[in-house]
C-alpha positions in Angstrom: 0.0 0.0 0.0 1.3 3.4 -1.1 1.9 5.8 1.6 -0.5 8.9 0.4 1.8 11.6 2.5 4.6 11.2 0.2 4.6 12.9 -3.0 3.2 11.1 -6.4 6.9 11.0 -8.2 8.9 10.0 -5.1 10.2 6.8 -5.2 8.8 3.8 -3.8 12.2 3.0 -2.3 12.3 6.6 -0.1 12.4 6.5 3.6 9.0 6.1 5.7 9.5 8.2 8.6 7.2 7.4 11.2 4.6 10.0 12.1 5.7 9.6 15.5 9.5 10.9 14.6 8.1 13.8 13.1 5.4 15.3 16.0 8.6 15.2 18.4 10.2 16.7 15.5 7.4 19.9 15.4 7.4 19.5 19.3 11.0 20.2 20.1 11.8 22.9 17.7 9.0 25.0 19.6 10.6 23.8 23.1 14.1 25.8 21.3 12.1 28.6 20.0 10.4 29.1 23.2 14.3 28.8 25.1 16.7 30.2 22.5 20.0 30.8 23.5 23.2 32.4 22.4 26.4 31.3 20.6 28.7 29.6 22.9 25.8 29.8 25.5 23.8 26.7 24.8 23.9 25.0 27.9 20.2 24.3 28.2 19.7 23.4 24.5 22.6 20.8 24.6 21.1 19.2 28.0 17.7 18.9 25.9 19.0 17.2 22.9 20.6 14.8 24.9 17.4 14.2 26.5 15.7 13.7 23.6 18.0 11.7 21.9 18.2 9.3 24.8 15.0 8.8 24.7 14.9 7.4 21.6 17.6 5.1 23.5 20.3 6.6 21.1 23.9 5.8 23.3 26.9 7.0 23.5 26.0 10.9 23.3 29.2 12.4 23.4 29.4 16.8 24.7 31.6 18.3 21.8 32.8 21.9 20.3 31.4 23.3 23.9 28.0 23.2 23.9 27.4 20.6 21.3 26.3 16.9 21.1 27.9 14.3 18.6 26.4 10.8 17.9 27.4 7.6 15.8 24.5 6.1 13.8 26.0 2.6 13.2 23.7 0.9 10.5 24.1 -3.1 10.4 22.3 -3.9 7.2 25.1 -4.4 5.3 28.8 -4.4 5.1 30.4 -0.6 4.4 33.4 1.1 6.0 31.7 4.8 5.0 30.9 7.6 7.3 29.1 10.4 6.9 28.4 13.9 9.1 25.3 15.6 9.3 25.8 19.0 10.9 22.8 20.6 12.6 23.8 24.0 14.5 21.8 24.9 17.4 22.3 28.7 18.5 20.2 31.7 18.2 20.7 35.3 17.7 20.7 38.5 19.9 16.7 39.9 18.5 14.1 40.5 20.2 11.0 38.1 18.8 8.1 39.9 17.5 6.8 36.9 14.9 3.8 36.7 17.0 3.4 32.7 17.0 2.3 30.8 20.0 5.9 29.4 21.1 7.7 32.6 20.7 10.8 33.2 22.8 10.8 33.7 26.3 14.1 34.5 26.6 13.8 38.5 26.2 15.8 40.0 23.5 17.3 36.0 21.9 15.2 34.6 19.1 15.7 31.7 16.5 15.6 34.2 13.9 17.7 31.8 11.8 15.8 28.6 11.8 19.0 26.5 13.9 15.9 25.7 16.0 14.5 23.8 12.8 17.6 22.5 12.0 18.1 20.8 15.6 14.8 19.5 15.1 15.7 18.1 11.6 18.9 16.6 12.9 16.5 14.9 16.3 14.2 13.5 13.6 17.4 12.1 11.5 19.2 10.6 14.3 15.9 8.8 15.5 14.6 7.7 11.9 18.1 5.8 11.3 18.3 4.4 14.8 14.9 2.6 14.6 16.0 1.4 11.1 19.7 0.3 11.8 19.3 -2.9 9.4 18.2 -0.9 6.4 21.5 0.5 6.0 25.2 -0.1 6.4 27.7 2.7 7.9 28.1 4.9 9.7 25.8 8.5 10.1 27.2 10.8 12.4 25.1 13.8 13.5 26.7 17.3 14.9 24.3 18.8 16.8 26.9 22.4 16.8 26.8 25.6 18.6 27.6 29.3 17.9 27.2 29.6 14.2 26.4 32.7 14.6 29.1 34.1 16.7 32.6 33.9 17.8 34.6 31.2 18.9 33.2 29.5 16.0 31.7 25.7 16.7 32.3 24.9 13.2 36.2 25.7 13.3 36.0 23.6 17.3 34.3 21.0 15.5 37.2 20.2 13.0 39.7 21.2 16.0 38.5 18.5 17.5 39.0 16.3 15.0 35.5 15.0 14.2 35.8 15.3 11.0 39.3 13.0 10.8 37.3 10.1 10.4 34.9 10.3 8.1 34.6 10.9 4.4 32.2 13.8 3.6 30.0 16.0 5.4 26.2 17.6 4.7 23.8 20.4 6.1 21.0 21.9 5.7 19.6 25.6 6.3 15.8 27.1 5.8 15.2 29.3 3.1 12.6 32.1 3.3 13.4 32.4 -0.4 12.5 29.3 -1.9 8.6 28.2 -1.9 8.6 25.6 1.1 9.1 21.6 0.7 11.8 22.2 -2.0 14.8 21.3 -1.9 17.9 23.7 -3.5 21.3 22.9 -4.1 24.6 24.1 -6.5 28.1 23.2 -7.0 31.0 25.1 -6.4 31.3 28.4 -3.6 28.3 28.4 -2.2 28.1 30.7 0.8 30.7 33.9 1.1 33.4 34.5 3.4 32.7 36.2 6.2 35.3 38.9 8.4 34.5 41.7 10.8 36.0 45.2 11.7 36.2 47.7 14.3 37.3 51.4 13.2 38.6 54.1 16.0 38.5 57.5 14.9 40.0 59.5 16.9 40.1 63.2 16.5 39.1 66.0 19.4 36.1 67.6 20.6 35.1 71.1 20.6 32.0 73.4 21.7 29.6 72.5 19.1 28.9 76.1 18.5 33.1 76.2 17.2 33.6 72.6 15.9 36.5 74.2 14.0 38.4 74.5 16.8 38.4 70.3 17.0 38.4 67.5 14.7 35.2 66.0 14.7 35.4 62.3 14.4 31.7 61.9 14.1 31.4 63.7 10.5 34.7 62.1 10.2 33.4 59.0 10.5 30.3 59.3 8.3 32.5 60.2 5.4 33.8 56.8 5.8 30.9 54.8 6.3 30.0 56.2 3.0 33.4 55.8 1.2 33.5 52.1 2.3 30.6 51.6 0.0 32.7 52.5 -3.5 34.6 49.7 -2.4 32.2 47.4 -3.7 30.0 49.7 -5.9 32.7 51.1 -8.1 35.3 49.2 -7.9 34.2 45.7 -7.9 33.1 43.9 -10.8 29.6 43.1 -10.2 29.9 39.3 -11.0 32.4 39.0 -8.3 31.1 38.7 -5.0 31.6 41.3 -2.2 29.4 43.0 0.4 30.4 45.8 3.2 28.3 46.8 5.8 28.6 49.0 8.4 26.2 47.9 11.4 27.2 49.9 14.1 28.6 53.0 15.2 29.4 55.0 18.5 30.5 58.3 20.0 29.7 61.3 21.4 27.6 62.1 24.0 26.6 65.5 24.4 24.0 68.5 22.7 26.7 71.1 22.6 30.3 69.1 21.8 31.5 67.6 18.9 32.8 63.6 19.4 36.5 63.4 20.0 36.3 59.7 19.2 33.9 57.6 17.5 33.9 54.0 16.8 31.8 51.9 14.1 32.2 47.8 13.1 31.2 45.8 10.3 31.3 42.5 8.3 32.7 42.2 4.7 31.6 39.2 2.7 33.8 38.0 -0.2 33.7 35.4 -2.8 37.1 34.5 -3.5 40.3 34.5 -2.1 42.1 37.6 -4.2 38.6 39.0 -3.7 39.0 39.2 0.4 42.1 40.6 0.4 41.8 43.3 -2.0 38.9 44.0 0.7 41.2 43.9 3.1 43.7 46.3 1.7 41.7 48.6 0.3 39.1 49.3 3.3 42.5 50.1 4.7 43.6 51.9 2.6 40.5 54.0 2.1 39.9 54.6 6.2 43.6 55.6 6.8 43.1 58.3 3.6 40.2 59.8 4.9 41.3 60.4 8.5 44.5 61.8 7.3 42.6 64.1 5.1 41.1 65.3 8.1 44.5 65.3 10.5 42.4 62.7 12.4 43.6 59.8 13.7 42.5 55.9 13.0 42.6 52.4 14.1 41.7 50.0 12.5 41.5 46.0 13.2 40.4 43.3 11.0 39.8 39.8 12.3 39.2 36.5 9.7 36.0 35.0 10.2 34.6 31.9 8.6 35.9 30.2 4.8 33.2 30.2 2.0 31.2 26.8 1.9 32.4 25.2 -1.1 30.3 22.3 -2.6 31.2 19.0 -4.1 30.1 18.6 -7.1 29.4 14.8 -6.3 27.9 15.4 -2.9 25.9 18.5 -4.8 24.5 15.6 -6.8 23.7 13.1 -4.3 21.9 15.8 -2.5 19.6 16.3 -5.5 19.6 12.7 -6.4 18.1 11.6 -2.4 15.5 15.0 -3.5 14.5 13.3 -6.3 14.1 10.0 -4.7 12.1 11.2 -1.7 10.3 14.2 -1.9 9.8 14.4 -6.1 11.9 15.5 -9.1 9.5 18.8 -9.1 11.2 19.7 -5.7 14.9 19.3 -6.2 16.0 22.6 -7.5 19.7 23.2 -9.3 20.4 26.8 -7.7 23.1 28.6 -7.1 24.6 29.7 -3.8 23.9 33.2 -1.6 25.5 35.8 0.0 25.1 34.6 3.7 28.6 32.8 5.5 28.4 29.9 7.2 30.8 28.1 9.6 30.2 25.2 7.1 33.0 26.4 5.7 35.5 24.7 8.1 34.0 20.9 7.2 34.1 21.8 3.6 37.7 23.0 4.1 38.3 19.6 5.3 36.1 16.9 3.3 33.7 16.4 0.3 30.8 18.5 1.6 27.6 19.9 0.7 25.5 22.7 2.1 21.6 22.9 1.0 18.5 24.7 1.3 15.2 24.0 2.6 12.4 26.1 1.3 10.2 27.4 3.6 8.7 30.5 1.9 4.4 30.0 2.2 2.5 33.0 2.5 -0.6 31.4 4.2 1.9 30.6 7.2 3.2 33.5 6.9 7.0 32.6 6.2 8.0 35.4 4.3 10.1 37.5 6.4 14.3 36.9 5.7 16.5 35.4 8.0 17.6 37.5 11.0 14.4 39.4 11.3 12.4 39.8 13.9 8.9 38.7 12.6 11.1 35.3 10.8 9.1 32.3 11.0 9.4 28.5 9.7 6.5 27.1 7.9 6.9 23.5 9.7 5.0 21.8 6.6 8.4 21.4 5.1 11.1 19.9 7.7 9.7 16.7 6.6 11.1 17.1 3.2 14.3 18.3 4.8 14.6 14.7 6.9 13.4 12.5 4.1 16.5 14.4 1.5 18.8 14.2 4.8 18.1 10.3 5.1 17.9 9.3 1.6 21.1 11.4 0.8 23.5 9.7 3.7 21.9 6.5 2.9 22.9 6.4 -0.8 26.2 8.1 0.1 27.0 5.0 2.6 25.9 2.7 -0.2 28.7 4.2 -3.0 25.9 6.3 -4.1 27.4 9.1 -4.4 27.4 10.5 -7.4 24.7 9.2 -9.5 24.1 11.5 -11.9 21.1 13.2 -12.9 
């Protein structure tokens, strides 16, 4: 008998996740929403996973990156030496909620504004699914449940620190997509998220009565010039069809009606898509900060700190992931697409095996999933993490099976 939830051109051979699996699934990603907490910070998230995971009388749960949880999915259908990760990260960022569903954060001012809440409960429902069915399957599945994503110390770069990644042979994720109309699956080859750094900027010049600012240097107009001069970087200097963002998302000084700021400092992100890209950034943000204070007999400081690689994906694991699409949820729903402009600590575990990082759709108006990622009013339309568990599970199945690249 044909199982009427799954859709019409899926395969007869795609998983059959118990209905079971997946109302735990729904049920702990609004336990995270409702107690988000921040990178590096995940203390009560970790201790819930591992609850919920021994539950399903999953063993051997190991604490790892910090905050995080690892565990081994040993499948004893049939003889293979292949392992697999599945990263789901787990953090949430510093927003204050206002999506105005019924399990929104009590934790004031933190909100899954990201979906890692979603991606938990994906990774719950993954883990459980391949545990019950050990004997369908032979391998190893091993699923990173990883913290701070989203901020510094990175879990991603802890995660291959710690080695978890010297033992097996490629490595998968998954993240929502406001973008794409929900229950499809999208995927690429090649650079698929951007670099990301960060900078702080010290202007330093002197304050005066605001009535004379002649008589000072004021680092606040001083300042602005920049914020506006860091734009050219990318706007008329960059070729369009080479990736690079700067944004400035902060700035701070002065304090008074009547004086002009003696110092005033501002931070930022830049977002690159190659190599020669980032530091030509680098230079010429420099370059451009140091000309402008100078200009102004100001002084400036100016510190740039490397963040997280671009995600690069393997062409074969790009095509397994459409491939276990195809299989489970419908050739209609696997979509070839190219990558965005977000980073990802992915980076690190495609720095250091086959990887592949894909996105869930979750874009559907009636739900009202239609806000981007990192907004306040963001929300997951929960109709679709089923089709990210059945493309999780078909994907590391075929991949332990030699699967691997099969083409379209």
């Amino acid at each position: 008998m044909s199982n009427p939830d799954r859709p019409s051109s899926a395969s007869d051979t795609a998983p059959d996740i118990d209905a079971g699996i997946l109302d735990r699934m729904i049920e702990i990603r609004r336990h995270l929403h409702r107690h988000p907490e921040l990178s590096n910070r995940e203390a009560g998230t970790q201790r819930y996973l591992r609850e919920m995971l021994a539950k399903e009388g999953i063993a051997e749960i190991r604490d790892v990156a910090g905050y995080g949880l690892a565990v081994d999915i040993v499948g004893t259908g049939r003889p293979s030496n292949r392992k697999v990760a599945i990263r789901a990260d787990i953090d949430a960022l510093p927003i204050e909620e206002e999506s105005g569903v019924d399990f929104a954060s009590e934790n004031p001012g933190v909100m899954h504004a990201c979906g890692h809440d979603a991606h938990a409960a994906m990774g719950f429902a993954v883990a459980a699914h391949l545990n019950r069915s050990r004997d369908s399957f032979g391998g190893t599945v091993r699923l990173i449940f990883q913290p701070a994503e989203e901020d510094e110390p990175s879990g991603g770069k802890r995660v291959v620190e710690e080695g978890l990644l010297d033992d097996v042979d490629a490595a998968i994720c998954v993240h929502v997509d406001p973008y794409t109309p929900s229950g499809k699956v999208a995927v690429g080859s090649g650079p698929y998220t951007l670099a990301c750094d960060t900078f702080d900027v010290l202007v330093t010049g002197s304050a005066a009565h605001a009535a004379k600012p002649y008589e000072g240097i004021d680092a606040l107009a001083i300042a602005c010039s920049m914020v506006g001069e860091l734009q050219k970087i990318v706007s008329r200097e960059t070729d369009p069809y080479d990736p690079l963002v700067i944004s400035v998302t902060a700035i701070d000084g002065g304090n008074a009606y009547n004086v002009t700021a003696g110092k005033v400092a501002f931070k930022g992100t830049i977002r690159s898509g190659s190599d020669a890209t980032r530091e030509r950034a680098w230079r010429r943000l420099r370059e451009v900060l140091e000309g402008i204070a100078a200009s102004h007999g100001a002084n400036v400081k100016i510190d740039i700190h490397r963040g997280e690689p671009g995600v690069i994906n393997d062409t074969g694991m790009a095509a397994l992931i459409m491939a276990g699409a195809r299989a489970s949820i419908g050739v209609d729903n696997a979509l070839n697409v190219p990558g965005w402009s977000i980073a990802d600590d992915f980076g690190y575990y495609s720095e250091k095996r086959p990887s592949v990082y894909f996105r869930l759709g979750i874009r559907n108006e009636e739900a009202g999933s239609v806000y981007p990622l990192h907004h306040a009013r963001f929300r997951v339309d929960e109709a679709a993490l089923k089709s990210g568990v059945l493309t999780l599970v078909s994907a590391a199945t075929m991949y332990l099976a030699g699967q691997e690249d099969p083409g379209p």
